[in-house]
Structure formats: C-alpha cells, structure tokens
C-alpha distance (Angstrom), angle and dihedral (degrees) to the residues before:
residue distance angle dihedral
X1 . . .
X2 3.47 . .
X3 3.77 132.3 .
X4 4.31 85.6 -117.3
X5 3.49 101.2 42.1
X6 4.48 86.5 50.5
X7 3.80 93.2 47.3
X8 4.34 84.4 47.7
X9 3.79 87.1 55.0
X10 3.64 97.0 49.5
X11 4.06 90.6 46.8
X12 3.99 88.8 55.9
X13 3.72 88.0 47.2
X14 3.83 95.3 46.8
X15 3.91 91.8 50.6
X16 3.73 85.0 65.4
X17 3.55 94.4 66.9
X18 3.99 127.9 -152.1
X19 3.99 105.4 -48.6
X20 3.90 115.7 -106.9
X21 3.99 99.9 33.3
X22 3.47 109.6 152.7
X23 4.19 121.6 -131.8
X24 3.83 113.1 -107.9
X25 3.62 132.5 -164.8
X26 4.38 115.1 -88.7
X27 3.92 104.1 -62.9
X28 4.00 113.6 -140.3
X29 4.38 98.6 -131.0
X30 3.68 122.1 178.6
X31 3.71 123.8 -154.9
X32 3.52 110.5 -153.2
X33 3.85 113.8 -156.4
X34 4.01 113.0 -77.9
X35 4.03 113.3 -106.3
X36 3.75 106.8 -116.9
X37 3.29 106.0 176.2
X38 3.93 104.6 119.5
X39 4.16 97.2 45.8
X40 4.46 86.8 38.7
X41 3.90 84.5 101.9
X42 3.52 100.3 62.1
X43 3.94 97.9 60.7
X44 3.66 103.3 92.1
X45 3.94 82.3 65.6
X46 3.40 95.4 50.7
X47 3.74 104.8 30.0
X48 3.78 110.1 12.8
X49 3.76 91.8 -115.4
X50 3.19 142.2 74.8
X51 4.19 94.8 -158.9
X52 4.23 89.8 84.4
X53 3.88 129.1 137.6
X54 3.98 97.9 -151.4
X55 3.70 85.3 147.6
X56 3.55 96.0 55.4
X57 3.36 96.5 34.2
X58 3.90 94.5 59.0
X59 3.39 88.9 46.4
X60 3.63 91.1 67.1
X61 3.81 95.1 42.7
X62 4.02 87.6 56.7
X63 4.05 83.1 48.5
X64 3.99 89.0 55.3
X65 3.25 94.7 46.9
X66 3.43 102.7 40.6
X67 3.96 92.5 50.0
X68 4.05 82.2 49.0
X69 3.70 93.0 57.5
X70 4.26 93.9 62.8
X71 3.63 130.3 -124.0
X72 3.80 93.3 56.5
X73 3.89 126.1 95.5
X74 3.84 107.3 -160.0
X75 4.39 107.3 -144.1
X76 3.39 114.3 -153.4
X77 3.84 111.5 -108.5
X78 4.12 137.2 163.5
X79 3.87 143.2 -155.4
X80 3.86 128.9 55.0
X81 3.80 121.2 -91.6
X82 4.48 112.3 -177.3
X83 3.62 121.1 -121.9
X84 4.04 80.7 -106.4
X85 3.90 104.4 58.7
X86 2.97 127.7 125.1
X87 4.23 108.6 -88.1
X88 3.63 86.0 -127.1
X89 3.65 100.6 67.1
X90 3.86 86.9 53.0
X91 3.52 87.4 54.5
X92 4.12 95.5 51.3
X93 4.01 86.5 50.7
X94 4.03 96.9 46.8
X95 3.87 88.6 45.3
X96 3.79 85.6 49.9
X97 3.64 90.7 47.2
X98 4.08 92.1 42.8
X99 3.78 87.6 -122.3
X100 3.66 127.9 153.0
X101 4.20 91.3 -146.0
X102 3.45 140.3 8.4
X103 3.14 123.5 -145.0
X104 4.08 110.3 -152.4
X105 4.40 127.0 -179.4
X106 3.37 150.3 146.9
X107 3.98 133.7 -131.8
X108 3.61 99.9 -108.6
X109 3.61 93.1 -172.0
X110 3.52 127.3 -7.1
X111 4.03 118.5 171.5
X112 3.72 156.5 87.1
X113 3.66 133.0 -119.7
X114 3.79 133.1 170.0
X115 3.95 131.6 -155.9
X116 3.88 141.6 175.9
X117 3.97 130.1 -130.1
X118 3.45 117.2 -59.6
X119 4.17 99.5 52.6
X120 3.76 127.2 14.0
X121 4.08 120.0 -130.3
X122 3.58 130.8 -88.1
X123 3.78 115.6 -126.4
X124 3.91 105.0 -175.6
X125 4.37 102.8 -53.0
X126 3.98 85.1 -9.0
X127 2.92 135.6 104.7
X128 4.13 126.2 170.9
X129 3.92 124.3 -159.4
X130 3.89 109.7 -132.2
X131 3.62 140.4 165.5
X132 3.46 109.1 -141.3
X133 3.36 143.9 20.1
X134 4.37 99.6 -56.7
X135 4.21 129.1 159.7
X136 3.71 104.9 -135.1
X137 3.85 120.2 -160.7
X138 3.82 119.5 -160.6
X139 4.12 119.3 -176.7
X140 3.69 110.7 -178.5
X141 4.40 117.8 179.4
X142 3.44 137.5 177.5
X143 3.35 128.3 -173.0
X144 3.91 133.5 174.6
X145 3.89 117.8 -145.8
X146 4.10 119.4 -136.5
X147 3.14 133.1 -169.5
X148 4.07 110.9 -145.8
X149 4.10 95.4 -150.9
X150 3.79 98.3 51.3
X151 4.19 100.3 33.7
X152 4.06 80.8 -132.0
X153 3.58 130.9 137.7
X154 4.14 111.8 -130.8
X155 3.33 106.1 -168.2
X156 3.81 137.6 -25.8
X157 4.17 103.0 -113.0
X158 3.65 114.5 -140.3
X159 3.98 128.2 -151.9
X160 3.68 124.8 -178.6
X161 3.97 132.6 151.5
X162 4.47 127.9 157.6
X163 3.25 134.5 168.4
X164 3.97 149.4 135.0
X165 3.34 148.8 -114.4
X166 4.12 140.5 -177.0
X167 3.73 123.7 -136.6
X168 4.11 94.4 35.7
X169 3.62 136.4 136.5
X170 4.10 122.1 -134.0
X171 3.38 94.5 -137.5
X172 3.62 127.1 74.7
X173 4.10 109.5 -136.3
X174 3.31 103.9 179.2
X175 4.12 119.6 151.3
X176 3.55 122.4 -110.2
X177 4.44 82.9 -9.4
X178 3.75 93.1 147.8
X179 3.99 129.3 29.6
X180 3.27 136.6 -144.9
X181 3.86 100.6 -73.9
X182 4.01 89.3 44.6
X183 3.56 93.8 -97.4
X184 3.46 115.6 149.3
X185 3.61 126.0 -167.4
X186 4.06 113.7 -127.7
X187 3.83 92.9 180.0
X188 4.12 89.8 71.1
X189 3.70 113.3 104.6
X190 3.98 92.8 -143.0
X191 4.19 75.4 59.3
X192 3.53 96.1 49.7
X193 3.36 96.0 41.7
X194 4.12 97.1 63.5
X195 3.94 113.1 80.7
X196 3.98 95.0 -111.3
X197 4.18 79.1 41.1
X198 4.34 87.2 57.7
X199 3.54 103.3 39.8
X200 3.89 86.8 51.1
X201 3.46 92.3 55.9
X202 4.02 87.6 48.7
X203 3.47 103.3 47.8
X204 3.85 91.3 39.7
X205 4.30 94.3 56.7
X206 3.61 85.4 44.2
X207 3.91 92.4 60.4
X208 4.07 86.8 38.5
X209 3.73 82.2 52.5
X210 3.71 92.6 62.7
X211 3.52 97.3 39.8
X212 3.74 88.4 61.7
X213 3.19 84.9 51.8
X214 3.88 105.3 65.2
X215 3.94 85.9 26.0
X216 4.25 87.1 113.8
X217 3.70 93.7 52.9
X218 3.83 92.4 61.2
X219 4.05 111.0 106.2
X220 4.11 92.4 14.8
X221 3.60 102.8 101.9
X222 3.32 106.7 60.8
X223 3.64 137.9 -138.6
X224 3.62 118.1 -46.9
X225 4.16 114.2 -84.5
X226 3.24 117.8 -129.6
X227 4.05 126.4 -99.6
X228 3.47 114.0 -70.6
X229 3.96 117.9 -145.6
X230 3.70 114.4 -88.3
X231 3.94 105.6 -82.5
X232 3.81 107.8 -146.9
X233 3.43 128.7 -94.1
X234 4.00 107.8 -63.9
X235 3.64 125.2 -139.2
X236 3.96 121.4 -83.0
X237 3.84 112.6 -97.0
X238 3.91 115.8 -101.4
X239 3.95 109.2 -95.5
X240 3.77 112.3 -138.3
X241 4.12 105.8 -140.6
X242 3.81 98.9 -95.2
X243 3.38 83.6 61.5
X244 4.28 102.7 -111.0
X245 3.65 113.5 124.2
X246 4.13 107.9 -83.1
X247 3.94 118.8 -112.8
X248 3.50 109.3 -114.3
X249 3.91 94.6 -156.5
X250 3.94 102.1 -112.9
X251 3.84 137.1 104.3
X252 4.12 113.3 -52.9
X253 3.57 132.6 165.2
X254 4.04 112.0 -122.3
X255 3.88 115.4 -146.8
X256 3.81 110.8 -178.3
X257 3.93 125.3 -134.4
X258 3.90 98.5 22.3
X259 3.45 90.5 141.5
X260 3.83 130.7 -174.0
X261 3.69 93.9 -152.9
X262 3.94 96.7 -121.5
X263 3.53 106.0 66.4
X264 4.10 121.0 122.9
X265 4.05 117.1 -156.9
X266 3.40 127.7 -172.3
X267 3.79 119.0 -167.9
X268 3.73 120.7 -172.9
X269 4.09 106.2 -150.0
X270 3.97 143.6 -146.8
X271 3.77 125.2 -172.7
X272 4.03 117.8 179.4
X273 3.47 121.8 -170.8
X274 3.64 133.9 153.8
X275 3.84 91.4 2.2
X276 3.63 91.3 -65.5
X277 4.05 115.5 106.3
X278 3.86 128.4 -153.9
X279 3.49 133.3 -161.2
X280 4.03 138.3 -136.8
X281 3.44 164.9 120.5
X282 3.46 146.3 -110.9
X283 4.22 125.3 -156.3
X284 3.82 115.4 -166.5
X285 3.88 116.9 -173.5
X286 3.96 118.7 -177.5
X287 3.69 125.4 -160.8
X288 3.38 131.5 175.8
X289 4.08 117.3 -100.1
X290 3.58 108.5 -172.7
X291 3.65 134.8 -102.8
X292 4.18 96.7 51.7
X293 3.41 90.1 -50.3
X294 3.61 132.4 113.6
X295 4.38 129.7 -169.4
X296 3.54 116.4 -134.9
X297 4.26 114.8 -162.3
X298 3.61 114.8 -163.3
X299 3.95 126.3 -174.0
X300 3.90 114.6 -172.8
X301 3.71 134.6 177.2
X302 3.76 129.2 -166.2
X303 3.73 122.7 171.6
X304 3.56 108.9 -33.4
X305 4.24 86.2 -32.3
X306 3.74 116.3 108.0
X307 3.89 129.8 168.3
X308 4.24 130.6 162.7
X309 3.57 117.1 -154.9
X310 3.70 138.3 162.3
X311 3.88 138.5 -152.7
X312 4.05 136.7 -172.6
X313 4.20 111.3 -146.1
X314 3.94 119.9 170.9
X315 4.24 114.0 -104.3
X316 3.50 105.8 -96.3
X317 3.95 103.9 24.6
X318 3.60 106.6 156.6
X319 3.94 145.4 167.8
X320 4.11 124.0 51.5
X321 3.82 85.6 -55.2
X322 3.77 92.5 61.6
X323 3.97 85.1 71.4
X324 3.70 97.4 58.3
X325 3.86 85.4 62.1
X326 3.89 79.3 69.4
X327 4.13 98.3 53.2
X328 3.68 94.0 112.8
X329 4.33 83.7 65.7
X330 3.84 94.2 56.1
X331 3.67 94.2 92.6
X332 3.55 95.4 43.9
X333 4.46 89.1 93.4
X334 3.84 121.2 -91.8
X335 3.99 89.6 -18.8
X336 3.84 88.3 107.4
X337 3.64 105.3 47.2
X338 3.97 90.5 41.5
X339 3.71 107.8 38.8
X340 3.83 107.4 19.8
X341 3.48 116.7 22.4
X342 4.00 122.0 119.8
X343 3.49 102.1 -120.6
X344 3.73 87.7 63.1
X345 4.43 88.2 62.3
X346 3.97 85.9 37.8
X347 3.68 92.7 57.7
X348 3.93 105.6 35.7
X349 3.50 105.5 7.1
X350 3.85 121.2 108.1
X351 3.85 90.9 7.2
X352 4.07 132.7 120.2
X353 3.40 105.8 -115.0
X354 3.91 122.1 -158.7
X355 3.97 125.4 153.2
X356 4.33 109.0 -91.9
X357 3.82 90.4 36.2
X358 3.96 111.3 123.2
X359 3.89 141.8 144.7
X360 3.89 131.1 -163.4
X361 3.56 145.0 -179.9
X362 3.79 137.3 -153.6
X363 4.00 129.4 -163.3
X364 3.69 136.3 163.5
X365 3.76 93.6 -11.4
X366 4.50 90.0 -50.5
X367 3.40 110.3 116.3
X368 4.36 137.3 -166.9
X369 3.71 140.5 -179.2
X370 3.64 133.5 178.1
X371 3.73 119.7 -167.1
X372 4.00 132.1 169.8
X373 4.17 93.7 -124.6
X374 3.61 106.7 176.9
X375 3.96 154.1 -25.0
X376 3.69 121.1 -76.0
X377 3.69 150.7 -174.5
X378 3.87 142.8 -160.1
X379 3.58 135.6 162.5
X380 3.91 88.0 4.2
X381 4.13 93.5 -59.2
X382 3.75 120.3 111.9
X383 3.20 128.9 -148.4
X384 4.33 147.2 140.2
X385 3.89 121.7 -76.5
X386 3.70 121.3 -129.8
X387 3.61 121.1 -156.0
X388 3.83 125.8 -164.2
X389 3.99 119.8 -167.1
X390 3.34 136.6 -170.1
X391 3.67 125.2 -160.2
X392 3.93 88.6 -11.0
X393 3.98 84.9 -54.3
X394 3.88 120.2 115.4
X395 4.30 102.0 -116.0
X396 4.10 95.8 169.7
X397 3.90 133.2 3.3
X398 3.86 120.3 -178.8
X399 3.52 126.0 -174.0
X400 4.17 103.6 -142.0
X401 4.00 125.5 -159.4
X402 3.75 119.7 -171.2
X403 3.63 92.9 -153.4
X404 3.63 86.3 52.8
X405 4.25 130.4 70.0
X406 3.82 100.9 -152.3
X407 4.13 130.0 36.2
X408 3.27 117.0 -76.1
X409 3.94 88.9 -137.2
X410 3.74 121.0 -14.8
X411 4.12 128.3 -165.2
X412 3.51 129.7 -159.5
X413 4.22 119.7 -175.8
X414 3.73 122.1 -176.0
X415 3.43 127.2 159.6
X416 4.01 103.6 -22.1
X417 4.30 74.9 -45.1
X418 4.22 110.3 129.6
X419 3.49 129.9 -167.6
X420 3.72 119.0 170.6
X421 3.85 127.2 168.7
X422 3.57 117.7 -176.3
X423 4.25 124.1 -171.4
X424 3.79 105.5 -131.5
X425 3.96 98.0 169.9
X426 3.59 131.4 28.2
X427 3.83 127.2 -177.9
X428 4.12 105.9 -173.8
C-alpha cells in the first residue's frame, strides 16, 4: 500500500467525523493569515518573487471553502499568529473579530523542486526518488482550532498533499497570478490547474475537512472557571517495571513522536506480498542532540534487505508535519507507511481515546469504520487497540500507548498485501 493511497483512506475516514456529534447552529470562524515564515525562501522558485502573501492568501481559500461547506460564517479578521502561539493571542484576535473560533497555522512546507535519474529532489525535509526528469510539488499545513469563549484549543487541523509530474516547469507563469499587495488568488482555475496550484487545493480541503469536523464543539465548553485553591501534592504515578509510566486502563489522548530522547524500541517485522512472506526487525535508539533536538539511528533488516540510517527532529514535534521530519526513513522498507506516515496522526492523533469510541463513513457503495476495540500490551507497555475497516474488512489496526511515542505494533492489509510491526523491547 502506498504512503498516498493510506493518507487518502484516513482523509475519507476523518470527513466522517466522531459518531454521535450533534448539529449546531452556523459558527462565526476566523482564519487569520497562515505564518510563512520558514517556507518564505523558496518563492522565487516557485513564483519569481519573493514579495508573495501565500499565507494570506490560503487563509482566504480556507475562508471560501469553509463558508462553502454550510453552517460556518467566516468574520473578517487580519495579522498572522504561528501554529505555536500562545492560544491566548488567538483568543484576543477572535474576540476582536466577534468570532466563535480561530483558526491559526503555518505553511509547513510549501514548494516545488524537480530532479533527473540518479537522485530524486529535496522539497524542504523531502526528498522523492525519481527516474527522470519530474516537478514535484509538496504543500504541508497545520492549523490549530480555538474556540474564542473557552481560551481552549479543539483540535490541531492537519493539511498535507505531494505528488509529481513529467513535462513541468518550476516556475509558475501565470498572468496577472499575484497583485499588487502579493495576493494571489487560489480560487483561479489557471491556479489550480499548476502542480503547486493542485496540491494547494488538496491539502487546503483536507484541513477544511477537519475543521468541519470539530465545527459542533465550538461554544460547548464554557467560559473558563475560576482558579481553584492549590490541591495538595498528589501521589506519584505507578511505574510499570521498565520504568515508563504504567497505563491505568481509562480514556487518554495519544500524540505520536513526543519523544524523551532516551527511549530504545525494538520492533520485530512481517511484510507479505505476492504470497511470499519476509521477516525483520527494526532497532531505534534516541539520544539527545542539543538545542531541543534529539537523533534517532535506526538499523533494519527485512529478507535479505538491510539499511542504517539516522535522523535529528526537535522534542515535541507534532501534527502530520512532524512525519516529514522523518523523510530520510522512507526508504528504509515498510518503516514509513507503518511508523511515520501522516495518516497515522490524522486518524489517532490529538483524540480522547476510550474503548467503544468509533466513527465511520459510507459513499457510493465504499464503506469505513474506526473503533477503539480493546486493551492491549507489547513489550511490557499497555495501551488501547484501534481498528480501521474497510468494506467490513480490517485495512490497519494499531495498538496505541500514551506513555509511549510510537505504536506499540501497527498492521496494515491491502489487497492480500501485509505489513505488521510489532515492539518487542522498550527502554523508556
């Protein structure tokens, strides 16, 4: 299965939404303009200037599309606030803006790149092995979703689209694209059709998408209580033998890659293809580098395959963009699909997590659930197992730990296709 096709799957599933939410009456959103300061760089390539708004400008394509969607009134609102503020300044601007939410990002990565056989291009921490000359477009977004009333942060929105094409240009020469103030305007078709113009379009209804989403929540929470006295000091959390903090057995929420920076994780692994089976492992070591960052080495076999590999992310990288950190792992076997691909963020990540919860979605006769189905445990770390079906037929489990920043085994089945990896040791 590949890493598009997953990250498709877990869209469709997303657009379902968690089962049971209630309608609500049209919520007023704002979409402050999208920080851009860490792809700004890469815009003479694209556009031939420097002097462009993408921030702004995908701002108001989220706007359009979110006002297209129904039961959302779009405010008018201004000025930039990074996926990594501080919730309250979100607040101050939707109260300014008399907004219900605000939704705040950042362009993750936003650019094109081409290459020729013998090494793929690098598009921000990607890079994408092709054998002749091919433009690849990659539009990553993350967004976080506030709601004005309660200061609290719903749900961090994700965004991501990539692909390739032969036969196309770099640069984007489109007439009369971008005006005077460097707004450009991402609704045009001449826009839409370009590669950077498609993926845009992609990665921007897949944040709308989860927006919608979360749109019933906004207004629910209420205001925020006042402080409580101090309570006294509470007791220290039970320590499971390995020396990770032991799962108690209720509800968590699961963010992936919050690493400490000294864990060890061994994964035995089992690819089937074509009838034929191979076996494996997979040893990550993490250390810490310095600076909020920590290196992770990984050596793998599978079959008679082996590669080694290592990669530096910051402590605390989260979202679908935290797995493009990990790009230089994708060629290293199933690694990618099973331990670091997006979809796996889009469809657990951020979430509260209890056994019984579930969602699905049915279209055109295609049909997918998820549903939280049971406890489990691996490598001495407990956790909840998810379950994602297709048509009635299991495509993905993924046994989750919230003391734990990667699956403690994870299963993907397509088409008679197998990949299983399944954590054997941990060291916390």
């Amino acid at each position: 299965m590949t890493g598009r096709r997953f990250i498709a799957a877990a869209m469709a599933v997303m657009a379902a939404g968690w089962r049971g939410a209630a309608a609500q009456e049209p919520k007023r959103i704002a979409v402050m303009d999208f920080d851009q300061t860490q792809v700004q760089s890469g815009f003479r390539e694209i556009f031939g200037r420097e002097n462009v708004n993408v921030g702004r400008s995908i701002a108001r394509l989220i706007g359009a599309r979110l006002a297209a969607a129904g039961g959302i009134q779009v405010v008018e609102s201004s000025g930039s606030i990074p996926f990594t503020m501080d919730p309250a300044a979100a607040v101050a601007a939707g109260r300014a803006a008399g907004a219900d939410a605000v939704v705040a990002g950042s362009l993750v990565v936003y650019g094109t790149a081409s290459g020729t056989a013998g090494g793929g291009p690098r598009v921000g921490p990607v890079r994408v092995n092709i054998g002749r000359r091919t433009t690849v477009a990659v539009v990553t977004l993350e967004a976080r979703l506030i709601d004005v009333q309660s200061g609290t942060v719903l749900g961090v929105v994700p965004g991501h689209a990539q692909g390739s094409r032969s036969g196309l240009a770099i640069q984007i020469e489109v007439p009369n694209l971008i005006d005077a103030s460097g707004l450009i305007d991402m609704t045009r078709d001449d826009f839409r059709r370009t590669l950077i113009g498609q993926f845009t379009e992609d990665a921007v209804g897949q944040l709308v998408t989860g927006v919608v989403q979360m749109r019933d929540r906004i207004g629910t929470l209420g205001a925020p209580a006042a402080a409580a006295p101090a309570a006294p000091p509470a007791a220290p959390p039970a320590v499971a033998p390995s020396g990770a903090v032991a799962y108690s057995g209720g509800p968590f929420m699961w963010t992936p890659y919050q690493f400490r920076g000294t864990e060890r994780f061994r994964y035995d692994v089992s690819v089937t293809e074509n009838n034929a089976t191979r076996t494996g492992f997979y040893v990550l070591e993490l250390q810490p580098a310095g600076a909020g960052n920590v290196r992770m080495s990984v050596q793998g076999q599978l079959g008679t395959d082996q590669w080694s590999s290592s990669v530096t992310v910051p402590v605390g990288a989260e979202g679908p963009g935290a797995a493009m950190y990990f790009g230089p792992l994708m060629t290293m076997g199933p690694i990618g699909v099973l331990l670091f691909n997006p979809a796996s963020w889009m469809l657990m990540g951020g979430r509260q997590l209890s056994v019984g919860d579930g969602w699905s979605s049915s279209s055109g006769g295609e049909s997918m659930s998820v549903r939280v189905e049971s406890q489990c445990s691996h490598a001495g770390q407990g956790g909840l197992l998810i379950v994602v079906r297709t048509n009635n037929q299991v495509s993905m489990e993924s046994c989750v730990s919230p003391t734990v920043a990667l699956p403690l085994r994870t299963l993907v089945v397509d088409e008679g296709e197998r990949m299983e990896m399944r954590l054997t040791e941990f060291r916390p």
